[in-house]
N, C-alpha and C positions, 0 to 999 in steps of 0.2 A: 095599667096598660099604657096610658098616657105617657108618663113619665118614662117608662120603658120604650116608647116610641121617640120622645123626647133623646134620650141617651145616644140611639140609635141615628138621630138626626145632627149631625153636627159640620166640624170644618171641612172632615173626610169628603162629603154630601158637597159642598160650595168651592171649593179649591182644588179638588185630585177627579173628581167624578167628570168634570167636564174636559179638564184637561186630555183626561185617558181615552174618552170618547171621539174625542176630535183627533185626536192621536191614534186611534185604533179602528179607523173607518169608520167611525162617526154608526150607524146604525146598525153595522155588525157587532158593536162594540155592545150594542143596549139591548140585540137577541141575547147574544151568549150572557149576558149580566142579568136579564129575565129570566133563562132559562136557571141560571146556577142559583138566582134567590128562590126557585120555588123545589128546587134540590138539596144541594147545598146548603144554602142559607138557610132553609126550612130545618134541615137534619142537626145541625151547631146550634139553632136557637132552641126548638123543642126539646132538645137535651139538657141542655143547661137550665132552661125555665123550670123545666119536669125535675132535675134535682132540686133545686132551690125549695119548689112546695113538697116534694118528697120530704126532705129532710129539715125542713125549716129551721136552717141553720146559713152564717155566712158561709164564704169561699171554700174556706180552710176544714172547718169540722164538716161541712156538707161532703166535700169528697169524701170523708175519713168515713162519714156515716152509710155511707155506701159501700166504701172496700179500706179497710183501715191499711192495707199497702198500698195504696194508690193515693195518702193523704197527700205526698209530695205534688199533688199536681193543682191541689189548694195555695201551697205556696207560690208555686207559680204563675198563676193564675193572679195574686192577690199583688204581688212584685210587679204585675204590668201598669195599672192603675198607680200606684206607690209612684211609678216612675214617669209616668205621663202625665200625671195633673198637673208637677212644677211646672213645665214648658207648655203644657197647654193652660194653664192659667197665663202666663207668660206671652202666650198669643192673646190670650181673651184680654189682656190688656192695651194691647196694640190694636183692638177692636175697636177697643174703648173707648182709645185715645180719637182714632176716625170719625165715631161717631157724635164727641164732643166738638170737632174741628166742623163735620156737617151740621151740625143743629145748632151750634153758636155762631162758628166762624170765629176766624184768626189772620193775624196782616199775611203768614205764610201759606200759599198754597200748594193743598197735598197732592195736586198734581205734576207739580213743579220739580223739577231734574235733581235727583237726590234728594226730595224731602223724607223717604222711608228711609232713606241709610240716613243721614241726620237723625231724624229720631230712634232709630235703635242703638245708635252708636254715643251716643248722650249718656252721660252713666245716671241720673236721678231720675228724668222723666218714664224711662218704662220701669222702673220701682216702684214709682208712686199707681202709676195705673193696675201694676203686679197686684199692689196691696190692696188697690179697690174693687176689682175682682174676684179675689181669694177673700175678701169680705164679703160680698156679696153672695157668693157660694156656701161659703160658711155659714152663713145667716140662715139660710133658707136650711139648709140641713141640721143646722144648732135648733130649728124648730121642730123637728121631726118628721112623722110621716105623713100626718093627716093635715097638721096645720103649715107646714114646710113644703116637703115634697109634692104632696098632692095638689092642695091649694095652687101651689104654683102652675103645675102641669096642666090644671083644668084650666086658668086663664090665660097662661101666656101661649101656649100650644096653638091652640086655634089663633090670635095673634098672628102666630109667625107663620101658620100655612094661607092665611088671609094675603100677607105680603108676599109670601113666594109665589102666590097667583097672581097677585095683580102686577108685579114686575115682570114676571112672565107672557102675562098678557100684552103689557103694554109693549115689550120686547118683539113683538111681532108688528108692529106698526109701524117699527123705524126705518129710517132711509138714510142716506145718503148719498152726494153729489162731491166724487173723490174725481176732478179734474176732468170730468166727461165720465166718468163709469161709476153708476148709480147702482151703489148696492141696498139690498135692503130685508128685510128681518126675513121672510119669508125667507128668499134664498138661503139663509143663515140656518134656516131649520131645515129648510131639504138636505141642506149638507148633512145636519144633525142626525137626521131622520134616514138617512138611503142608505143602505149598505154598503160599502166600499169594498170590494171582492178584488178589485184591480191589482194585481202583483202581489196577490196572495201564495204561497208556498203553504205546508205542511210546518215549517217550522215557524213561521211567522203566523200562523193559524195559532201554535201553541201559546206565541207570547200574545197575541189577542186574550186565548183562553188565562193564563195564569193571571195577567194584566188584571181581567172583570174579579176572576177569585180573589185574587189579592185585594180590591176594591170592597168585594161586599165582606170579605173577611173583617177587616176593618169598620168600614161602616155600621155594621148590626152589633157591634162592640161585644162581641162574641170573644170567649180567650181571656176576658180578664176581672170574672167574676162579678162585673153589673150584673146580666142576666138570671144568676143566681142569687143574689142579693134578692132582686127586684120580685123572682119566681119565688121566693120564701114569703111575699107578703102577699099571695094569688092568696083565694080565699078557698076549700076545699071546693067548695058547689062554682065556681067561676069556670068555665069554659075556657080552657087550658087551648085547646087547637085553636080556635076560634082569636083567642089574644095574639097566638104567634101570630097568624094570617095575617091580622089588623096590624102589627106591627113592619112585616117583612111590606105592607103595602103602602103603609105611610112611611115609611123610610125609603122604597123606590119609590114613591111619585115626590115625593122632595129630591133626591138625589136627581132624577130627571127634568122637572123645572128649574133647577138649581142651572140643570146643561142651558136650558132654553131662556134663561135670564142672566148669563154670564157668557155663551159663547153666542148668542146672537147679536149683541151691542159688539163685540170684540170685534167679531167678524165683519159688521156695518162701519164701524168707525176705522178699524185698526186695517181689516183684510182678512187675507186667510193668513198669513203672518201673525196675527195677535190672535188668531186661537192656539197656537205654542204655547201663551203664557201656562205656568202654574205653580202652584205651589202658593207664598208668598208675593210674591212680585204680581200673580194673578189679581189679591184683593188687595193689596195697598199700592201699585204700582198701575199696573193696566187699567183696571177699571175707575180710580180718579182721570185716568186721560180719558175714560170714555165720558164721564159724567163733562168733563170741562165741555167737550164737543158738543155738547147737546145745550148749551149757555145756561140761562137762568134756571129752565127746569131741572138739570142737572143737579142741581143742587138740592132739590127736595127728592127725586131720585135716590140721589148718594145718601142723603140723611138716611131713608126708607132703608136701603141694601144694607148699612149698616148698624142699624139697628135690626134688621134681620138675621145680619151674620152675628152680631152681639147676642142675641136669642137663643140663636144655635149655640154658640159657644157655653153659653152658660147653662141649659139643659143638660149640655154631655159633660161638663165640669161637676156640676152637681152628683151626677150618677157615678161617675167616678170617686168622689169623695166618698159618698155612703156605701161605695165598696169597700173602701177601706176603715170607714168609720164602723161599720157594723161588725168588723172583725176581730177591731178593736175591742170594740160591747163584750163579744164571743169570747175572747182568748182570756182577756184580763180585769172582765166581771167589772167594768166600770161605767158610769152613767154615760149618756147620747151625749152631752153638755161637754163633760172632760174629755172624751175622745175625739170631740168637734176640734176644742182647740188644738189638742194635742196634734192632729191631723193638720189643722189649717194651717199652725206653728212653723212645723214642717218643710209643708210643703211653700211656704213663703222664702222660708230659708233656701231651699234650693232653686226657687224659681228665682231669687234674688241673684242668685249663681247664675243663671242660666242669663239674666239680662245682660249681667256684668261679660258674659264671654262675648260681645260684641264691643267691648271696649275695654276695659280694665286689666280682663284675665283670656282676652282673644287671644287665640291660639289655633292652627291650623293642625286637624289630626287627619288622616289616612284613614279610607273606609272603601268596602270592597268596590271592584269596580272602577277604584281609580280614582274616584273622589275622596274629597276633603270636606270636614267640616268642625261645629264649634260645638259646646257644652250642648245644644238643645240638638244637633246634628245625631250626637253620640248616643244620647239618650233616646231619640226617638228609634236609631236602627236598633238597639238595645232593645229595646221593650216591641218593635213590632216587628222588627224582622228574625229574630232569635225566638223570643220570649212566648209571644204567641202563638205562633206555627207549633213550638213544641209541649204545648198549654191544650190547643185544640188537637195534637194527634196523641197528649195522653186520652184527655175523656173520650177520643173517638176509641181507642184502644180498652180503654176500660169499662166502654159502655156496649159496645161492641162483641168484644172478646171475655173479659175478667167475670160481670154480670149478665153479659147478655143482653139481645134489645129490649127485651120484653118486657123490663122493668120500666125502660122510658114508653112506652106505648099503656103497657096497665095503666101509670098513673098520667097519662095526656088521657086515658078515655075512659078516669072510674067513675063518669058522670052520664057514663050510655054516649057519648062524643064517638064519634067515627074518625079513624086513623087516615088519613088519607095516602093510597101507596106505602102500603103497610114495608109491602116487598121491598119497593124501592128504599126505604127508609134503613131499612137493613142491612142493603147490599152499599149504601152509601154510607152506612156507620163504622160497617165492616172492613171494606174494603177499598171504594173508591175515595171517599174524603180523606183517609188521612194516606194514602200514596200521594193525593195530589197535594197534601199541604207538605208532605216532604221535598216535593218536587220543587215545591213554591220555598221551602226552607233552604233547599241547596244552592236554588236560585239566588235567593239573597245575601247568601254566604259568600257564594264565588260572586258577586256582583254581576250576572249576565243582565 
């Protein structure tokens, strides 16, 4: 469960969560993202966990063993992970790198005007961090479940919700004195915290709504076959409802500290202007210029945030390998050990790709909407805006429609467990989630 909470927690949670909050009315944004994890996100996770120990099988044969026409949505499913670990190891390295520069320190500082474009644009340095992190990953998954994966989750987990507290906490104490107008953390959260209803429309209501979906879609790593993975190794007597809950709960109270310990320094130092930041430029760009503002503390601050985001990164790195490493085991009958490297191999290779398209093999492609971007650009709309939109409205269609709910409810409660909104579960499996992830797929298509 850990470790599935773990997967669950990641960049998505620290980089897009808070951005889209402060973006989307700040506290209208975290009803409607409440409201959909305990719908929504409830309905995509029990499904997939409930295959997983249903069939205790990976991705690929788990859907087949369910409805052998609807294997097609195993591969799908199994292609998203395939294609996001390169570029998110690729980030985890660029984590890495932050958090070497905070803990040791370097003549360069990473606050300083172009030091991120500097170092992505370097062709060796984020290789060498690529390989240290896709080893790291590797390792821990080349050990397996109990002495690897679990081991891990039991210790570093708690770790990392330890630091996303206390920076959050302290996130609330800060001030400052910007030329006569004294901003300070509180303020930062009421913004956070209030609902912003002001010039709201009906259609601007919707992109609120698709906005949180799109967020927790992602986030709960729903769509690309962790959650079944992870639901194959539940134990039959383990309390199946009871593990979703816990995890749809420790994935929103990180995702929401995550808000309160990145847009409240943003806001104190930068304004309401530097809560815009996101993406990239939010963890390696904005917040070095917050850590500088704040002097000597800053600096074990930064350390602290960066090995938090390093934490994160690498929990959801690992869940995504043993998606595909366990498919590997599944399809081609070969040991944990050969399919680690064969995986790690891989995805080194491409994420080597992925460094180099910032310098070597940069290249500006066309993507809906009107933007541009590079190798890790392509692959990311690739695998989350195509790939899994139509990953999660096959199983909602196939669990739904083909078998029916039933099957995911018998095996969430053949332990006497209570279904919770039995009704709701079905009218959301049925009908409302996957209209609205089509909704959300057309959206991304046409770039609105």
């Amino acid at each position: 469960m850990l470790s599935a909470a773990g997967s669950a927690v990641g960049l998505g949670n620290l980089w897009r969560f808070p951005y889209l909050a402060a973006q989307n009315g700040g506290g209208l944004f975290l009803v409607v993202y409440l409201i959909l994890a305990t719908t929504f996100g409830f309905t995509l996770l029990v499904s997939e966990v409930s295959i997983g120990r249903r069939t205790r099988k990976s991705p690929i044969d788990a859907y087949a063993a369910i409805h052998p026409k609807w294997k097609w949505i195993g591969y799908f499913a199994l292609a998203v992970p395939l294609i996001i670990l390169p570029y998110y190891c690729a980030i985890g390295g660029w984590v890495l790198k932050y958090c070497t520069v905070y803990l040791f320190g370097q003549p360069a500082d990473p606050a300083a005007e172009g030091y991120f474009t500097g170092f992505i644009t370097s062709a060796a340095e984020p290789v060498i961090y690529l390989s240290i992190f896709i080893f790291f990953t590797s390792f821990i998954i080349y050990r397996g479940i109990n002495k690897g994966i679990e081991k891990f989750s039991k210790t570093l987990m708690p770790v990392l919700l330890v630091i996303v507290i206390g920076i959050a906490v302290f996130s609330l104490t800060l001030s400052y004195d910007d030329n006569g107008t004294v901003r300070t953390g509180l303020q930062g959260l009421l913004i956070y915290l209030i609902p912003d209803v002001s010039g709201q429309t009906p259609v601007s209501f919707m992109n609120v709504l698709l906005d949180a979906m799109g967020q927790l879609f992602y986030s709960i790593s729903v769509a690309m076959g962790i959650m079944i993975s992870y639901g194959s190794y539940f134990g039959d007597k383990d309390d199946l409802i009871s593990s979703v809950t816990q995890i749809e709960i420790f994935d929103t109270a990180v995702a929401f500290l995550a808000g309160i310990m990145t847009i409240l320094p943003l806001y104190v130092f930068m304004g309401r202007e530097g809560m815009d930041a996101s993406g990239p430029s939010l963890l390696f760009i904005s917040m070095p210029k917050v850590f500088v503002s704040m002097g000597g503390l800053g600096k074990v601050l930064g350390a602290l945030f960066f090995i938090m985001v390093f934490l994160a990164a690498l929990t959801s790195s690992i869940s995504m390998m043993e998606a595909v490493v366990s498919s590997i085991m599944d399809r081609f009958r070969v040991s944990r050990e050969k399919a680690t490297v064969i995986e790690g191999i891989g995805a080194f290779l491409i994420g080597v790709l992925v460094c180099l398209g910032y310098n070597v093999l940069y290249f500006e492609c066309p993507l809906p909407g009107g933007a541009t971007g590079q190798i890790l650009d392509l692959l990311d709309f690739l695998s989350n805006n195509i790939l899994m939109p139509i990953t999660a409205i096959g199983t909602c269609l196939l669990i739904g429609w083909a078998v029916k709910p039933q099957i995911i409810i018998d095996e969430a409660t053949k332990n006497g467990e209570k279904f919770r909104n039995r009704g709701l579960y079905i009218a959301m499996v049925k009908v409302i989630a996957p209209v609205l992830l089509t909704i959300l797929l057309i959206q991304s298509l046409m770039g609105i």
